[in-house]
N, C-alpha and C positions, 0 to 999 in steps of 0.2 A: 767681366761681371760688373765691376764699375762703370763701364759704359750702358750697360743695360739700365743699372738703378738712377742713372740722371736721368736717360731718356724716358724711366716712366715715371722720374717723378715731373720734368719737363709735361709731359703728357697730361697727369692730373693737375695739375696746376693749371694749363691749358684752358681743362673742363672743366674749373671749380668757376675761372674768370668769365665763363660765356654767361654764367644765371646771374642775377641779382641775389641774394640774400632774402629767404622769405616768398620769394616770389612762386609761383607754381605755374609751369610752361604753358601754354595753350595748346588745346588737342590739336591734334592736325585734321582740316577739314575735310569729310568725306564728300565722296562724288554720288552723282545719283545710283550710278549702278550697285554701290558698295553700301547703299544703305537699304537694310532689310523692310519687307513690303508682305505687312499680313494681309492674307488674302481672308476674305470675307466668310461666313459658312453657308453651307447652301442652303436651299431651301427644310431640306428635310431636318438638317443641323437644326438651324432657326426655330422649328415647329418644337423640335424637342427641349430646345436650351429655354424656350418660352414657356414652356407644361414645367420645365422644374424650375424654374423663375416664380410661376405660380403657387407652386407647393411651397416655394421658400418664404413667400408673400401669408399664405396662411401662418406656416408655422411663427412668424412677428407677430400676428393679428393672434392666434392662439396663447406666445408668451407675453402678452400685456392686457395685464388683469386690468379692466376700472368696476368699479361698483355701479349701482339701481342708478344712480343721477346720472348715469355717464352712457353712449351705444359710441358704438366704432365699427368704423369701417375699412380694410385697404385695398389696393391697386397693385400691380406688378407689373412692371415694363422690362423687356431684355431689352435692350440696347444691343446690335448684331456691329455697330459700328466700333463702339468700346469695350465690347463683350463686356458688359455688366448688367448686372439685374439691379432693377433700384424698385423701393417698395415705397409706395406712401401710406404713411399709416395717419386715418383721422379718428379722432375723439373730438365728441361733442353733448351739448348736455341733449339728454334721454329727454326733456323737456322741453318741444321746441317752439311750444307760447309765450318763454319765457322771455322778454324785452334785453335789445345787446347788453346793456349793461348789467344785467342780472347771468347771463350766460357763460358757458366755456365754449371754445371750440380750438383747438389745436392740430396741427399739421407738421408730422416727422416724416424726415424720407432718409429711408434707410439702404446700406447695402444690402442687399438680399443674402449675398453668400458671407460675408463679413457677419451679417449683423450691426453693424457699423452705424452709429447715428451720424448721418451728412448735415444735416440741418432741421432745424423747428423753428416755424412760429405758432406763438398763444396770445389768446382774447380772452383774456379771465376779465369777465366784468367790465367789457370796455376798455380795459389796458392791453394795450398792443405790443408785442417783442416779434422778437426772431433776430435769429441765426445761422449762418453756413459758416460752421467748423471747416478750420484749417484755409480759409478763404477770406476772412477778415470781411464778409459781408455782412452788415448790424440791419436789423429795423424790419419792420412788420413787410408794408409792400413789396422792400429790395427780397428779400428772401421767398415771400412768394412767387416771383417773379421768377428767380432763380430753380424754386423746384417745378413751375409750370413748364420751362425751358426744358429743365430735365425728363419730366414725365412727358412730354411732346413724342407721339407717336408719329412722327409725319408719314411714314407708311400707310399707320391705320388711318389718320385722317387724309391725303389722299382718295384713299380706294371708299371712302364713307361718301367722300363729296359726289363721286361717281352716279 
């Protein structure tokens, strides 16, 4: 019996000396076979993931109220590559004689199934912002830029240039 309790305390002691302290091992790298591979949805998938992509695109545009000075519009894109639905929602003013610096126009894109606000920018009056949440992107143009990328249908623009 005393032989057994050196040899595993010999043993732990062994495995406590291999780590550093604090440290947390590195995963072991996979191969390509061993890393899983979504397959895309077909066509008929797509058609349908896009129709409630669109229903979810209204119900945003539905839940945000603006008032008489305000119309709005949104968009709805699936994405068949990152299976997301992203929505952009615009508000702008109902008055559109009105000179930029007297004006609004704002741009959120949303997840569609989330509800999720991904990013806004606004032009109240001439004052430019924007932001993409959880991405540390600041500033008027960076973030339009970013939800233009987003909302890029390269399928549909493809088949349009045709």
């Amino acid at each position: 019996m005393r032989h057994v309790t050196i040899f595993a305390i010999v043993i732990l002691l062994s495995l406590i000396g291999c780590e550093k302290k604090g440290q947390i091992p590195a995963p072991e790298a996979k191969t390509i076979e061993e890393t899983p591979v979504q397959q895309l949805p077909t066509a008929t998938e797509v058609f349908n993931l896009r129709s409630q992509c669109a229903k979810m695109g209204e119900e945003v545009l539905s839940s945000n109220i603006v008032g008489t000075a305000l119309t709005q519009s949104q968009i709805s894109y699936y994405d068949p590559k990152k299976n997301c639905c992203f929505v952009e929602l615009d508000v702008d003013s109902a008055n559109l004689t009105l000179p930029e610096d007297k004006s609004i126009h704002s741009r959120h894109l949303f997840d569609g199934q989330t509800k999720e606000l991904i990013a806004t920018t606004n032009n109240k009056n001439g004052e430019k912002s924007g932001i993409v949440f959880k991405h540390s992107v600041y500033g008027f143009d960076s973030v339009n830029e970013y939800i233009n990328q987003i909302m890029d249908d390269a399928d549909y623009s493809s088949r349009r240039a045709d």
